[in-house]
Residue, then its C-alpha position, 0 to 999 in steps of 0.5 A: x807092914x814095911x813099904x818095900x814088902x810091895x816090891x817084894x811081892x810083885x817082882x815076879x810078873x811073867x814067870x815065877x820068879x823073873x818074867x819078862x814084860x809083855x812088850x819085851x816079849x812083843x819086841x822079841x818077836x817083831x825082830x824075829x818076824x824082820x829078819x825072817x822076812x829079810x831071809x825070805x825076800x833075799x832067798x825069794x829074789x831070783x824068782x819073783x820078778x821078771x823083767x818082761x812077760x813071758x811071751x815077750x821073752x820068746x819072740x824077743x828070742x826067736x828074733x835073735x836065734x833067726x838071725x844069727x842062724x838065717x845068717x849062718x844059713x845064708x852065707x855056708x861053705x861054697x863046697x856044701x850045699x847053698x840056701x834054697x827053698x828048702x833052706x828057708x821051710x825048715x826055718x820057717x818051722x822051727x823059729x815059729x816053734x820055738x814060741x810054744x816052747x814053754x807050754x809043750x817043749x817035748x814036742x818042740x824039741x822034736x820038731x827043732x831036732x828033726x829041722x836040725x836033721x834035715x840041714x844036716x842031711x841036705x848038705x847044709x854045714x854050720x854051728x849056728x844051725x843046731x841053735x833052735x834045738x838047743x834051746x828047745x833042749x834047754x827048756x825040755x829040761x827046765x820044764x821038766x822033770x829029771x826022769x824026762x830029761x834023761x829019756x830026752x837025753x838019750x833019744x836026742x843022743x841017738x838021733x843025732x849020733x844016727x844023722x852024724x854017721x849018715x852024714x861021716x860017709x864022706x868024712x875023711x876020718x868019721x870014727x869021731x864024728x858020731x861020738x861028738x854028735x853025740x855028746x853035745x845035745x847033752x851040754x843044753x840039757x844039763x845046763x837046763x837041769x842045773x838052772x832047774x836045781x837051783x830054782x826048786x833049791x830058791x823056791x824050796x828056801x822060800x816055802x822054809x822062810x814063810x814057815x819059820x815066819x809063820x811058826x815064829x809068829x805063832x810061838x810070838x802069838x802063844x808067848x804073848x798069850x801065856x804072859x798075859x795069863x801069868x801076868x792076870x794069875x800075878x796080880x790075882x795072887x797079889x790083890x787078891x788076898x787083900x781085898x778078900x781082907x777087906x771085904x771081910x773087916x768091911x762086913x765087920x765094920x756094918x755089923x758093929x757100926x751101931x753098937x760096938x763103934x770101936x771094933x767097926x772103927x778098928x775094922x775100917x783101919x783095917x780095910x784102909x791099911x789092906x786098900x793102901x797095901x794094895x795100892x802099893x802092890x799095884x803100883x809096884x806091879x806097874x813099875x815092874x811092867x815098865x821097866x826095861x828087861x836089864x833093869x833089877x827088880x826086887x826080890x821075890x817073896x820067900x819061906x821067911x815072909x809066911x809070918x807076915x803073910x798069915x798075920x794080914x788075915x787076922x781079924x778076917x774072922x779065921x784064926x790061922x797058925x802056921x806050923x814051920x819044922x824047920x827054920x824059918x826059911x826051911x834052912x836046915x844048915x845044921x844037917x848040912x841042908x841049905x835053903x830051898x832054892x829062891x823058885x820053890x820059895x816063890x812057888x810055896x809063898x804063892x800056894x799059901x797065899x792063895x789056898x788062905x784067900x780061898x779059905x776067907x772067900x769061900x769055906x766059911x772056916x774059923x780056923x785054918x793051919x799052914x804046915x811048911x816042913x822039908x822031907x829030904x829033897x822035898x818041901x812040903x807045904x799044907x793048908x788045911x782048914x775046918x769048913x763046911x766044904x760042902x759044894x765046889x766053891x768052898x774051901x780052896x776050890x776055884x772061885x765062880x768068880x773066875x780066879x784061878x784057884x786051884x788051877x793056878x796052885x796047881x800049875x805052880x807046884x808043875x812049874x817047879x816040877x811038882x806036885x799038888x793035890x787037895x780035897x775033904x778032910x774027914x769029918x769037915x774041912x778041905x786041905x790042899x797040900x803040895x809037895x815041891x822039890x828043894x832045888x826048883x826042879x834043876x836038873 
């Protein structure tokens, strides 16, 4: 056997004909999963952490609107009405409010407003004074809902368009006043549904962000999955074969140590030869797995290799023959037909190279038959053997084991878009045949 036949039938490891190596795979996602993390931290930003409590953000703000309207109370127009008592209890009720304006802020903004009122119809004049509503407004509608910030919209509207005609009687021109009124409760609500938008919009990219990561992190976690499985299906197919040789030119070997020493010194060449193949094998496979995903690995195993391929059983005790209709490679140029593409000759090999495994583990044959033949866009590959086929286990059906038997055939035929079926032949014997199609299922 030449040396490079190792690498060329390892250099697929994690699809079937160029997989990429689990810690590619593994490297993939741990860049997905960071700038999945950056896109959530960054959208998340605004609304994780806040400076100071709650509570003390209210009282820090009841303190500022006390000021600025006691101040603005206190010093009114010497022709309006000046600060008395009265002045000061409307005051005193709706500051204090103002700190359970996050838990019920309806109720707040009532109380708020009807102070709001009260200045305005005892006589009390200032912009100052409309504050505590209109923060008790912007909160309504920072809390809320939109259906509620639009009734609070409109009863605030009303109320204070009401309270400005009451109070425009003794305005020189009143026609405007009301409309004016009107309007301005209007400016913190829509301030407040603005501010409300843009957090259901940071907190709605937040919940994205973590379900982007968690999906990705799943598809990183099931790629992972299926790699190892193809890697465990690769180097059952490559092994395989070789040590079902061996043990078969071992037990050749016991049997003839006494009486025929030639034949069991032959036998034990043998099993040297296969032990020393697959170490090559396995080292190969190694090298694969270590090296970087730029890096050029060896050509896949191809139609062409098939002799090689049954020459390594013999002495197995099963007579094999491959048949081949086209040419070695199933190449039919002549009829302007060229090779089947490199995938399907991966898949085809491998079929083979299994199905002729199982028939020296398991169905007890003497002989067996590998047909490769090209119908039009199909190839068509068949092993068939004369065992007993007698129970689960016999033939190329799948080994106890825990190989992967006609689970892995079969899913490779499906890789390429094809198909495989296998069972009984009458009158003894079990086949499995395949049928691929030429350009690797291309679309």
């Amino acid at each position: 056997m030449r040396p490079r036949r190792a690498a060329h039938t390892v250099r697929v490891v994690t699809t079937l004909d160029r997989l990429d190596p689990l810690r590619h795979l593994r490297h993939q996602a741990d860049r997905a999963r960071t700038r999945t993390r950056r896109t959530r931290a960054r959208a998340g930003a605004a609304v994780r952490a806040r400076p100071l409590p709650p509570l003390a953000v209210d009282l820090a703000l009841v303190a500022v609107v006390g000021v600025l309207t006691g101040a603005d109370a206190a010093v009114n127009d010497p022709e309006h009405r000046q600060a008395d008592w009265f002045t000061w209890f409307l005051l005193a009720v709706s500051l204090p409010a103002l700190v359970w304006r996050r838990r019920h802020p309806v109720p707040v903004a009532v109380v708020t407003g009807a102070a709001c009122a009260g200045w305005a119809l005892y006589g009390h004049i200032g912009e100052l004074l409309n504050l505590p509503v209109i923060v008790a407004l912007y909160t309504v509608a920072v809390q809320g809902g939109r259906r509620r910030t639009l009734w609070t919209a409109l009863a605030a509207s009303a109320a204070s368009g009401a309270v400005a005609l009451e109070v425009g009687r003794d305005v020189v021109n009143p026609q405007g006043l009301p409309v004016l009124e009107m309007l301005w409760p209007l400016v913190p609500l829509l301030l407040g549904e603005v501010v409300r938008t843009r957090r259901q919009l940071l907190d709605e990219y937040a919940r994205r962000a973590a379900q982007a990561e968690a999906e990705r992190e799943r598809e990183a976690a099931r790629r992972v999955r299926e790699e190892r499985v193809r890697i465990a299906r690769e180097l059952h197919d490559i092994v395989a074969h070789t040590v079902a040789a061996m043990t078969v030119h071992s037990g050749v070997a016991l049997d003839a140590l006494d009486g025929k020493p030639e034949v069991a010194r032959k036998a034990m060449a043998q099993v040297r030869d296969s032990g020393r193949e697959a170490v090559r094998e396995l080292r190969a496979t190694v090298g694969v797995l270590r090296e970087d995903a730029d890096e050029t690995t060896a050509p896949a195993p191809r139609l062409a290799e098939l002799d090689e391929l049954v020459e390594r059983f013999a002495g197995s005790g099963v007579e094999t023959v491959l048949r081949r209709a086209d040419g070695p490679a199933g190449d039919r140029s002549a009829d302007g037909l060229g090779p089947p593409a490199p995938i399907t000759e991966l898949a085809a090999y491998r079929i083979v190279q299994e199905a002729l495994t199982n028939v020296i583990k398991h169905s007890g044959a003497r002989h067996a038959a590998v047909s490769v033949r090209r119908d039009g866009d199909r190839l068509l590959v068949e092993v068939v053997d004369d065992g007993p086929g007698t129970g689960p286990d016999t033939g190329t059906g799948t080994s106890t084991t825990g190989g992967f038997g006609l689970i892995g055939m079969r899913e490779r035929a499906a890789a390429v878009g094809g198909a495989l079926d296998c069972g009984p032949v009458p009158g003894g014997g079990f086949r499995v045949r395949a049928s691929l199609p030429v350009d690797g299922g291309t679309p």
